[in-house]
N, C-alpha and C positions, 0 to 999 in steps of 0.2 A: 049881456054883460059878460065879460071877460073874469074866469074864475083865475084869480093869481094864486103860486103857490109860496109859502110864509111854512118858514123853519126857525117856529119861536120854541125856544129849551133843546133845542136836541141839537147833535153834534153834525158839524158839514162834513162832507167826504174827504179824506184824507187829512182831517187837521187830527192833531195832535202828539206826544211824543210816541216814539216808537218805544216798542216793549224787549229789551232786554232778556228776558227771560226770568232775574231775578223779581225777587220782593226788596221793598227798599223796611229797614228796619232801624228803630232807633233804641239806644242804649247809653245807659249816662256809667262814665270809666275813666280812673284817673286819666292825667298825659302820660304815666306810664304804659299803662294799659291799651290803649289807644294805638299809642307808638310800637308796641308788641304787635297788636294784631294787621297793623299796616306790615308788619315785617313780614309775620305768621302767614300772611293770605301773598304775598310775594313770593317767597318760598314754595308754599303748598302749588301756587300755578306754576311753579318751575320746575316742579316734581320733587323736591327736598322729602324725604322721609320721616325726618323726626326733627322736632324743635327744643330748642336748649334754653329753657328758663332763665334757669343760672348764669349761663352762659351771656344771655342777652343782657340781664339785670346789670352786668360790672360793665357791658363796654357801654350802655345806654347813656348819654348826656339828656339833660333836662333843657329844653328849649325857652330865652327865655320871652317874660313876657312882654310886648310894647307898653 
């Protein structure tokens, strides 16, 4: 009798997403907030130094909803 091999629950070679390097994380934050930190993490990867609150707050438009 011919022993077959069966790969029941375990993962096949190569499948899956690759890994980024990050952790993925979730957090509940106004649309302001939200819209800050998409800004914030744009800036920081582009090397900006320092972030302007204020600054952000007055030119930010509210997106609206469908």
């Amino acid at each position: 009798m011919t022993e077959e091999k069966t790969n029941w629950g375990g993962a096949r070679a190569g499948a899956g997403r690759k890994s980024f390097g990050g952790k993925m994380r979730s957090l509940r934050m106004t649309d302001f907030e939200y819209d800050f930190v998409r800004d914030a993490l744009k800036k920081i990867r582009a090397g900006v130094e320092t972030l302007d609150v204020a600054a952000y707050r007055t030119e930010w438009n509210p997106k609206e909803k469908d």
